[in-house]
C-alpha positions as CSV (number, residue, x, y, z in Angstrom):
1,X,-16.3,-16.2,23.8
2,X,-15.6,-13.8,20.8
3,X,-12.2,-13.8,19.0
4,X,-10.8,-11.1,17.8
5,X,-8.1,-12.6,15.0
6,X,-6.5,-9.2,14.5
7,X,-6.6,-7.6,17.7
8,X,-2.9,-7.3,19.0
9,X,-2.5,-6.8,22.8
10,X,0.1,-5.4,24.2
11,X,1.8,-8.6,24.9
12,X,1.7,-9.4,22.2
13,X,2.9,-6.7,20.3
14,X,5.9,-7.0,23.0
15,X,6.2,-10.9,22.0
16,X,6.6,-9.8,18.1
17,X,9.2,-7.0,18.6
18,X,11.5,-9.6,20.9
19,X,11.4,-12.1,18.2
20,X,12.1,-9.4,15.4
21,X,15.2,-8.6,17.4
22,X,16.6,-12.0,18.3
23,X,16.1,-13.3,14.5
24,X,17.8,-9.6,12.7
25,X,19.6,-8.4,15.2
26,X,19.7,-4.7,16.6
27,X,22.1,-3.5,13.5
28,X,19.7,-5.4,10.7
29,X,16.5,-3.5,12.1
30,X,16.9,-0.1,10.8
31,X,18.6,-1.5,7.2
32,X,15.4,-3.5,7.4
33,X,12.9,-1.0,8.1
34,X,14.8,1.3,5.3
35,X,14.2,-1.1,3.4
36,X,10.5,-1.6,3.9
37,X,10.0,1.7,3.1
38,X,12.1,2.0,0.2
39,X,9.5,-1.0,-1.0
40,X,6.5,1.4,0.2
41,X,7.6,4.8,-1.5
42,X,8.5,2.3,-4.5
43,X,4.9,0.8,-4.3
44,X,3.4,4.6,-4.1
45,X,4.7,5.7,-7.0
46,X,3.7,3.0,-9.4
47,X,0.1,3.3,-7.9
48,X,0.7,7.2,-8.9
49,X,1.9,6.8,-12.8
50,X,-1.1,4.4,-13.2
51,X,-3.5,7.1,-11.5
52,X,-1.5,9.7,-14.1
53,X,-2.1,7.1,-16.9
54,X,-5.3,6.4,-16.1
55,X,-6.8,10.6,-15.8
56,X,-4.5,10.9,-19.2
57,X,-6.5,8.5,-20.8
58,X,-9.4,9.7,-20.1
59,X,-8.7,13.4,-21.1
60,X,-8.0,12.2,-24.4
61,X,-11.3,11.0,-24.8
62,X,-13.8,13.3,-26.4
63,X,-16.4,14.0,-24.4
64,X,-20.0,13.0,-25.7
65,X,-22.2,15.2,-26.9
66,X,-25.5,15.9,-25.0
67,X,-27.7,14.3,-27.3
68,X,-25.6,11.0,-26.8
69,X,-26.0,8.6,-24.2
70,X,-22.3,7.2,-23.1
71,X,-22.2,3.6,-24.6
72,X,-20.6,1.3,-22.0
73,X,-16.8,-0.2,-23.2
C-alpha cells in the first residue's frame, strides 16, 4: 500500500478545522487568521527589499567589457 504523508482527505481536513475551533474558539479565529497574514504580507516584503537590494547591487556593478571574461566572486 502507498502512503501519501501529505495528502489531506476530506476528513481530515474536517478533523483539523473541529480541533482549531475547540482549542481558539470561534471569536480567536479571525484575530488569528489576521494575524497569520499580517505575518505573511510582513514576510513578503522583507523577501521584496532583499530582491530590491539585491538588483541595486548589481546595477552598481560595471558591466565587463567584451574582451573580459567575468571572473567568479
Amino acid at each position: 500500500m502507498l502512503v501519501y504523508p501529505l495528502f489531506i482527505g476530506t476528513w481530515e481536513l474536517i478533523l483539523i478545522i473541529v480541533v482549531i475551533v475547540l482549542i481558539f474558539g470561534g471569536k480567536k479565529i479571525p484575530e488569528l487568521m489576521k494575524g497569520v497574514g499580517k505575518g505573511v504580507k510582513s514576510f513578503k516584503e522583507g523577501m521584496n527589499e532583499v530582491d530590491e537590494q539585491v538588483n541595486q547591487t548589481d546595477a552598481s556593478k560595471p558591466a565587463p567589457k567584451s574582451d573580459e571574461t567575468p571572473k567568479a566572486e
